[in-house]
N, C-alpha and C positions, 0 to 999 in steps of 0.2 A: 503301407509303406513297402512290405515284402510279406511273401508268402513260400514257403517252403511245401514245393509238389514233393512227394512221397514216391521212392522208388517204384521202377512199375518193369514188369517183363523183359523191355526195351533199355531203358538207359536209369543210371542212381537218383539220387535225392538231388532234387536242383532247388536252388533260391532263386526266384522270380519278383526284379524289385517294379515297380508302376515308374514309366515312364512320365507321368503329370507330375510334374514340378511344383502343382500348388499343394499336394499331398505328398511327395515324399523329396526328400529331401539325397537317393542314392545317387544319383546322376548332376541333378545340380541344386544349389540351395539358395541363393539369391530369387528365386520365387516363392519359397514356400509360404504358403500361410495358415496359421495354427486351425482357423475359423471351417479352412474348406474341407470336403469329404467326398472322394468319389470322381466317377465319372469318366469324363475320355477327353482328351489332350492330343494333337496331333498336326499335320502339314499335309495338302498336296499344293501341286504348282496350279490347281485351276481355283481354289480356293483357302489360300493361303494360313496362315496358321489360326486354329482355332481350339478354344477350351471350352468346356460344359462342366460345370460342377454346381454343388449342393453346399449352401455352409448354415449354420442355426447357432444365430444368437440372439440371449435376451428372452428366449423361448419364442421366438420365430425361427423360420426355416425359409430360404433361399431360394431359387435356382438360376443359376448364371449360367448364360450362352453368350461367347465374343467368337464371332468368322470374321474370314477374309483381314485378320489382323499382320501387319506387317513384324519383317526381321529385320533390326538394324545392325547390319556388320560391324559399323565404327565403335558403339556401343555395345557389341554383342546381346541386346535388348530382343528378346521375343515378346513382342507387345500384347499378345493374347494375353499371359499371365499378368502383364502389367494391367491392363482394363480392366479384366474380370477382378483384380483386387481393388481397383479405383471402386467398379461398381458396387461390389460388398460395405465394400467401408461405407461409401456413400450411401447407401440403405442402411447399415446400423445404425448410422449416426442420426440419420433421420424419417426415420419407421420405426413403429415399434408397437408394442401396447399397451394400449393406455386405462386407466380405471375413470373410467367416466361416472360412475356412481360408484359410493363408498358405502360397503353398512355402515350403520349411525349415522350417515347425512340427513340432516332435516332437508323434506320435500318442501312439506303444505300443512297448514294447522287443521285443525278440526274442533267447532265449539263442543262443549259437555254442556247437558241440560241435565238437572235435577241433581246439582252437587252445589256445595258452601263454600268448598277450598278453591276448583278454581274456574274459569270460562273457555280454558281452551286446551289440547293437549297438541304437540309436535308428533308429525306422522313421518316417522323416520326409514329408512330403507333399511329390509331384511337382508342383504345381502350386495355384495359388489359384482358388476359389467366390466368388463375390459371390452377394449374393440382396439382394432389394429389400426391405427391413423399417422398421417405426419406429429412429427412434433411438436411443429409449428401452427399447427390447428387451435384455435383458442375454443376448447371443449364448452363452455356457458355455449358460445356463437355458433358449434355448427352442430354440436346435438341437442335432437331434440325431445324434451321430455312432459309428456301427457299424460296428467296427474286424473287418473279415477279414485274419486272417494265412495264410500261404503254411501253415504247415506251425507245429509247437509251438517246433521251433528251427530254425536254418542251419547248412550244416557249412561250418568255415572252409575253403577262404579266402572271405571274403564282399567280392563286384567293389561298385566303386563306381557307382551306378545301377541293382546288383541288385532286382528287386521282389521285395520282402514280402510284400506283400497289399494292401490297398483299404479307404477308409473310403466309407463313403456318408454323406451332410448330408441331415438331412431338417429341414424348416423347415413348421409348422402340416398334417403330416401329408402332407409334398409332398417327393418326390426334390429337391433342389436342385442336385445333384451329387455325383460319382464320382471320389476320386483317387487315383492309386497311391500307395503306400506304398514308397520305396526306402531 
């Protein structure tokens, strides 16, 4: 928001506030917004007014560029800062990350041979994947999960944190991640 240069040979201590209105709020505040951080905000007459900033929420990270955004005198409206917060909002609200696998979700069963109690044990995931997708993504339909087992069955006794096998998450034809199956 501001910064205070430090006397220097030439002239005293000055306060220097950011002209980007989506970070500080000295000049004007009707832009600001809490989300953004950074960057460079500005006008010429060949390419009209334009913002670049950075904002991270949700534990994602951003980067927003709007050029050639118009000024509206009737409204006194610099439209750069209005877009670039359209376009924010509109990516948090629908981007994000998601856990496409949970530790403790059951995968895939696995028979037990040479036990009395029981025929089968649940090969649960060691661990959680997040990947970064729409919201609107229905996670069963667009990842995809490839269940490697150890072997067709285990022989009892089977230890608790014994590994199974492994699923791999694949999301738009990309590894997303690897987790054991115990």
């Amino acid at each position: 928001d501001k910064y205070i240069m430090p006397a220097t040979n030439i002239s005293g201590e000055r306060t220097i506030h950011s002209k980007n209105a989506l970070i500080s709020r000295a000049i004007e505040t009707k832009y600001y917004y809490k989300y953004a951080r950074g960057l460079s905000a500005g006008f010429t007459k060949q390419g009209g007014y334009a913002v670049a900033t950075t904002a991270s929420y949700d534990g994602a990270s951003y980067l927003c560029v709007v050029m050639g955004a118009e000024y509206d005198e009737s409204t006194d409206t610099i439209y750069s800062y209005v877009e670039a917060t359209k376009l924010l909002r509109y990516a948090f609200s629908n981007y994000g990350y998601r856990n496409v696998i949970e530790e403790g979700d059951i995968i895939a069963e696995m028979t037990v041979t040479m036990s009395d109690d029981v025929d089968f044990v649940s090969c649960i995931a060691d661990g959680t994947v997040s990947c970064y997708m729409p919201y609107s993504d229905d996670i069963d339909f667009v990842v995809q999960k490839t269940v490697k087992l150890e072997s067709d069955s285990v022989t009892a006794p089977v230890e608790k944190g014994q590994r199974l096998g492994m699923v791999t998450l694949m999301y738009n034809d990309q590894i997303v991640g690897n987790v054991d199956l115990i």
